[in-house]
Structures are given as structure tokens and as C-alpha cells.
C-alpha positions in Angstrom: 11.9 19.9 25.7 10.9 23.1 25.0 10.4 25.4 21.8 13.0 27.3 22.6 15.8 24.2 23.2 14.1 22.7 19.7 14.9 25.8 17.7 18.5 27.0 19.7 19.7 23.3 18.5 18.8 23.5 14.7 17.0 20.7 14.3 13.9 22.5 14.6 12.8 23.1 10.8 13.7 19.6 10.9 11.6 18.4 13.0 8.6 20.8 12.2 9.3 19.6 8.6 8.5 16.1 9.6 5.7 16.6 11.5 4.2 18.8 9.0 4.8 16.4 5.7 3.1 13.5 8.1 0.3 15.7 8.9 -0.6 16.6 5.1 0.2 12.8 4.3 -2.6 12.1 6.8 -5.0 14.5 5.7 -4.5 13.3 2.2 -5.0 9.6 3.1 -8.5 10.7 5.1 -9.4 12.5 2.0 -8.8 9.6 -0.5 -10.5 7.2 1.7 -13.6 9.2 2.2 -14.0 10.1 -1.6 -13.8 6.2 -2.2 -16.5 5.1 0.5 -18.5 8.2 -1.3 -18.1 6.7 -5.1 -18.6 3.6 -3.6 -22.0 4.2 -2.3 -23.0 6.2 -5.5 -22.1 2.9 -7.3 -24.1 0.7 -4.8 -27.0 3.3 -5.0 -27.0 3.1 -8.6 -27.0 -0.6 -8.8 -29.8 -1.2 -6.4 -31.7 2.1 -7.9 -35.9 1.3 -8.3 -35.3 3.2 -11.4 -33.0 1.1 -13.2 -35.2 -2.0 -12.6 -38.5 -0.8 -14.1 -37.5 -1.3 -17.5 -37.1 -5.1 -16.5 -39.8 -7.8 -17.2 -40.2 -10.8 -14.7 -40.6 -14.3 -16.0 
């Protein structure tokens, strides 16, 4: 099929609609994942921070 064919039938902005509302779903998707995994390890890192152990004693 070619571009020409896709537009000449109308189904074009259709189509291109689609593609591009998947596309920006993806994108979004990446995004959300990848500022999770980075506020996850900013959690972890604070957790297991020297600095937030020195105050502690051991018995």
C-alpha cells in the first residue's frame, strides 16, 4: 500500500490518528516507568544511606 492509495481512500487521518495516539501512549508509558524505577532508587538510596545510620547506637 502506498501513501498515496492510504490518503485517495480516506482512511488515512484515520489510520495516522491511530498510529499517532499509540505512539504518544507509548512514550507516556516509557516515561511513567522510568520516573518510577528513578523514585524507586532515590527511596532505596535513602534507606540504605551511611548518613541515616550514624545517629544509631549498636547494642
Amino acid at each position: 500500500m502506498s501513501w498515496d492509495t492510504l490518503f485517495s481512500q480516506g482512511h488515512g487521518p484515520y489510520i495516522l490518528g491511530a498510529y499517532g495516539v499509540t505512539f504518544a501512549l507509548m512514550a507516556w508509558e516509557v516515561l511513567a516507568l522510568w520516573r518510577r524505577a528513578r523514585r524507586s532508587g532515590r527511596r532505596q538510596a535513602d534507606v540504605s544511606s551511611p548518613a541515616r545510620d550514624a545517629g544509631r547506637t549498636l547494642r
